[in-house]
C-alpha positions as CSV (number, residue, x, y, z in Angstrom):
1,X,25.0,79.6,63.9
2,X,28.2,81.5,63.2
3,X,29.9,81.5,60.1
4,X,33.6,82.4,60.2
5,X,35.4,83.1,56.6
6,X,39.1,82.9,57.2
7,X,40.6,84.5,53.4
8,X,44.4,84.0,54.7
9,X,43.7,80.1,54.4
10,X,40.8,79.8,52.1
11,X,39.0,78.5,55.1
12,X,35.5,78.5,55.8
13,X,33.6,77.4,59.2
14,X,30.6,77.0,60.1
15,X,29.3,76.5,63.6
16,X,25.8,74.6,64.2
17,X,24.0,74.2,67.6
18,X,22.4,71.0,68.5
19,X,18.6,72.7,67.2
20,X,20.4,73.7,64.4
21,X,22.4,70.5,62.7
22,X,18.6,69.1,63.1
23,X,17.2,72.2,60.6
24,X,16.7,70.6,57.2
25,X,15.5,73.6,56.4
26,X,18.8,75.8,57.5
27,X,20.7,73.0,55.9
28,X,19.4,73.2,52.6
29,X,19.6,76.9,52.7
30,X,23.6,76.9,53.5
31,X,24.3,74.7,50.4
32,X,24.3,77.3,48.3
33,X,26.6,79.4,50.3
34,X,28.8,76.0,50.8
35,X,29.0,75.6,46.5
36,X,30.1,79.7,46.3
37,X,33.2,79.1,48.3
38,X,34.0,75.5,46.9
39,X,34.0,77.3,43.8
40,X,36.2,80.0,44.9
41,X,38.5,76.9,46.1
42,X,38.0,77.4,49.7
43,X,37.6,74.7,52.0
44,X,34.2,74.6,54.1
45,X,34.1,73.0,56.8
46,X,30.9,72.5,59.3
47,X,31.2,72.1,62.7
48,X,28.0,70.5,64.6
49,X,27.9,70.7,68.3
50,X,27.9,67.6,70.0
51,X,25.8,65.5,72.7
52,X,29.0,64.9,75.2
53,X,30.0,66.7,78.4
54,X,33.0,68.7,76.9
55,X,34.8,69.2,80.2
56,X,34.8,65.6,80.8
57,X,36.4,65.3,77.3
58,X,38.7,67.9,77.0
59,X,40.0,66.6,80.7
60,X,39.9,62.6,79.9
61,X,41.7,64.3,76.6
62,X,44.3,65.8,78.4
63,X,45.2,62.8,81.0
64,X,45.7,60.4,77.9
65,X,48.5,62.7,76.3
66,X,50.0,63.4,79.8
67,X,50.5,59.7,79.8
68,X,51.3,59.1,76.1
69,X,53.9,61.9,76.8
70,X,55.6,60.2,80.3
71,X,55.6,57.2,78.1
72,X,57.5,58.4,75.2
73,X,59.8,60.3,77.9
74,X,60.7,56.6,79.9
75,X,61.4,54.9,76.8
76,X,63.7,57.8,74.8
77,X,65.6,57.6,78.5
78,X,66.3,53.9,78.3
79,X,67.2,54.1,74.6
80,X,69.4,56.7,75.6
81,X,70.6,54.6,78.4
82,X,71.1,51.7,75.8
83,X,73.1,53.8,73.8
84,X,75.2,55.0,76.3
85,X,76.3,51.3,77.1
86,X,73.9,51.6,80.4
């Protein structure tokens, strides 16, 4: 677990592993850490590692807004085409 208290943006993370988003135990015993901040109007926010391959993510991630991004380039061309009385 690794707690990271960010005071610039009354931000508060909290990284789980796998083992540990399973804990009950751990879980109940970060509550009251989680009602302290609240109280001190920070946000907490709780990270839980996931099941996925990452690098399969991150790269099927990365494709779709390479293409989103040709997309948007194609059609502000032929607007600008239309525009231009093309």
């Amino acid at each position: 677990m690794e707690i990271h208290v960010r005071d610039g943006s009354k931000l508060v993370e909290v990284w789980l592993t796998n083992s540990e988003k399973q804990d009950t135990e751990l879980r109940e015993r970060l509550k009251p850490l989680y009602r302290a901040y609240t109280a001190k109007n920070y946000l907490v926010a709780v990270f839980e590692s996931g099941t996925q391959d990452l690098t399969e993510l991150t790269s099927s991630l990365l494709c779709d807004h390479r293409r989103r991004s040709a997309q948007r380039e194609v059609t502000l061309e032929r607007q600008s085409g239309m525009v231009m009385g093309l």
